[in-house]
N, C-alpha and C positions, 0 to 999 in steps of 0.2 A: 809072696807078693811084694814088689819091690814099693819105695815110698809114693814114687809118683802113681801107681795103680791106686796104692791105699787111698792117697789125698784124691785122686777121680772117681773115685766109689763111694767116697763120701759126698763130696762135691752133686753128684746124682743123684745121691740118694736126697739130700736134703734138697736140691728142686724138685726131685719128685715128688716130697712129704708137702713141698709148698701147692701142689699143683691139685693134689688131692685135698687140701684146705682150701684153695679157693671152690675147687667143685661143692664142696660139700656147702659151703657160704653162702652160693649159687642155687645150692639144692633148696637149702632152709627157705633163701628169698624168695624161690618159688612156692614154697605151700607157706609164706606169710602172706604173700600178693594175689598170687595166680590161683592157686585152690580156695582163695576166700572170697574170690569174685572181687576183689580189690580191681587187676585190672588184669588182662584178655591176655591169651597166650601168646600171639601175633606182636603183641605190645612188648612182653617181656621178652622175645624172643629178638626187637629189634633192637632194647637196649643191651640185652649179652653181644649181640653184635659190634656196638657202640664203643662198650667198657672193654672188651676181650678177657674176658675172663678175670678183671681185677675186680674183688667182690667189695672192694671201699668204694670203690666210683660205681658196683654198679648198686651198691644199696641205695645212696644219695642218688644216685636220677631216678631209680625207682620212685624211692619216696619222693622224688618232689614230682614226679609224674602222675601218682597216684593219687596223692594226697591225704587229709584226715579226716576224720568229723569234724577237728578245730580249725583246720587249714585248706584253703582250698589245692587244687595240684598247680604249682608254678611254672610249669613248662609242658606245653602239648605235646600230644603223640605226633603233630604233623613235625615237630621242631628236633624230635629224638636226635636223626641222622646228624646235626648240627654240632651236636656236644661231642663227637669222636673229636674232630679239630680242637672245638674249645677245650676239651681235657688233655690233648693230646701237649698244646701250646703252654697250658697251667702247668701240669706235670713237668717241662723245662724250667718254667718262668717263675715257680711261687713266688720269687722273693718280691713279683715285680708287683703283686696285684694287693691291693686294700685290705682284701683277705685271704688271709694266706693257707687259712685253713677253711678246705670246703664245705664243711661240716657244719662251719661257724654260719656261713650264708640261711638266713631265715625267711626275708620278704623278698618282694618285686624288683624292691627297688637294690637290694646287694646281688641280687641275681645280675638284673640289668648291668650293674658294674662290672659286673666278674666276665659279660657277653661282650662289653665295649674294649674293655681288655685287655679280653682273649683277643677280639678282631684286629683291635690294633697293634699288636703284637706280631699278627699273623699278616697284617699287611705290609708292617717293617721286613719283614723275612723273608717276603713274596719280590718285594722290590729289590732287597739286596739280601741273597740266602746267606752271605754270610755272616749275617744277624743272628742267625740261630745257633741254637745254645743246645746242649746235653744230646749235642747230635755227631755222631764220628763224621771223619770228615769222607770216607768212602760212600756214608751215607748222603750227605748234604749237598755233594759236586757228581752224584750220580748221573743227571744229565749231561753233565759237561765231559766225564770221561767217554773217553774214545774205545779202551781198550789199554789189556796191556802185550806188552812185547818183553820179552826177555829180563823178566824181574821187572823191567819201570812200567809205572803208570800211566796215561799219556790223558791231558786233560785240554779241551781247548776249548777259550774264552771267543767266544763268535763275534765277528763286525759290528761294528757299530753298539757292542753292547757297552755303552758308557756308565749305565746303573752297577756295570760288576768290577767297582775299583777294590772295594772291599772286597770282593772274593780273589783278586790279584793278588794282593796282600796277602791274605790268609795261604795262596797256593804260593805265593815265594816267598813266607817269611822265616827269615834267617839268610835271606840272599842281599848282595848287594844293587839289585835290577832297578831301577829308575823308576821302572811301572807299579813297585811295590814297597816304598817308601811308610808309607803310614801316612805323609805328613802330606802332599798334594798329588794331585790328580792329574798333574797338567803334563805329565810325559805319559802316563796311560791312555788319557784320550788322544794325543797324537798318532801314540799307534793304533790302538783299535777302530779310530778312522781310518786308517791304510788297509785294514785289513784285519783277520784271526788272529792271537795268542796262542802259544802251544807252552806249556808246561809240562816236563816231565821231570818224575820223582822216580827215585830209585826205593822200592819197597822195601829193600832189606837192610836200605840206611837213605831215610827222610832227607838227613840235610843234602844228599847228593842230589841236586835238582839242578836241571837246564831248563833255556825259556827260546824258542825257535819263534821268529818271526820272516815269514816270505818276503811281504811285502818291503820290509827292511833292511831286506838280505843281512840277519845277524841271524846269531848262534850263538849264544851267549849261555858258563858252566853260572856258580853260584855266585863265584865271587865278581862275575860281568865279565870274564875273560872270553876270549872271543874262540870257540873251538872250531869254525871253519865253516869258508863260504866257498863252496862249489856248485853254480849249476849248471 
């Protein structure tokens, strides 16, 4: 067995050992909850939905779903489906929120915090995804890619979308393009008034990236050099 097999069979095996930890963390929550009539099978079964199998997020909504003799349950079953996003957003964001540890949250009113947020967070990166964080970038421009062709990428910024200066930048940084400066907006929105943005990236070296625009009739490689206008 040569190194690289050793290090993937290790590599498996220790997700595997974690996968059968979380099951089993899973299991216990269920005969502390569910077998004690704490709370209803249906209920538990929509926060493993929720958590996906992380058995830290999904003790914590249990418990605060459930609640105690001392405490009442902080969060309704109609509310479950809500915390995938909120946890999903926390999980990128800790650093951003008051408390950073979910654990720590006890009353109404830290929960309440941690929901405002979450949302606000979540509406920064609605408006402009390229706000989001601990996200690869295949995952976050998934809408926007077209497809690829022959190793490149091909990604295109649609009309009129003036809210995606930041995701310009994100998709040409390291170029010299006009539209993807950092510093202002004002040659981005000229074009994306005219018309779509096309970026492509060359997958098996990033910084090889061109930026096509019709309306402009340019063709432009990284450095803004002009590779040809024929139509």
């Amino acid at each position: 067995m040569d190194n690289f097999n050793l290090r993937k069979y290790f590599a498996e095996g220790g997700i595997h050992n974690r996968l059968i930890e979380a099951r089993v963390s899973i299991d216990m929550l269920k005969n502390q909850f569910v077998d004690t009539g704490k709370i209803r099978q249906d209920v538990f079964d929509k926060i493993k939905d929720v958590v996906d199998e992380n058995p830290g997020y999904a003790t914590w909504l249990t418990s605060k779903v459930a609640g105690s003799k001392k405490n009442k349950p902080l969060i309704k079953v109609e509310d479950i489906y809500k915390y995938k996003n909120y946890l999903d957003v926390f999980d990128r964001n800790k650093s951003k929120y008051p408390i950073k540890d979910i654990n720590a949250i006890k009353t109404q009113s830290e929960l309440n915090d941690f929901i405002k947020k979450s949302v606000d967070i979540k509406n920064i990166e609605t408006k402009d995804i390229s706000k989001q964080t601990g996200v690869s970038k295949a995952l976050k421009y998934k809408d926007l890619k077209m497809g690829e062709v022959d190793g490149y990428e091909i990604y295109k910024i649609p009309k009129d979308s003036t809210d995606l200066y930041g995701t310009a930048c994100d998709l040409g940084s390291g170029t010299e393009w006009c539209t993807a400066t950092g510093k202002s907006d004002g040659y981005f929105l000229d074009y994306i008034k005219q018309g779509p943005l096309y970026v492509i990236i060359n997958k098996n070296n990033p910084k090889e990236k061109y930026q096509f625009s019709y309306e402009s009739n340019q063709f432009m490689d990284a450095e803004d050099s002009e590779i040809f206008i024929n139509y």
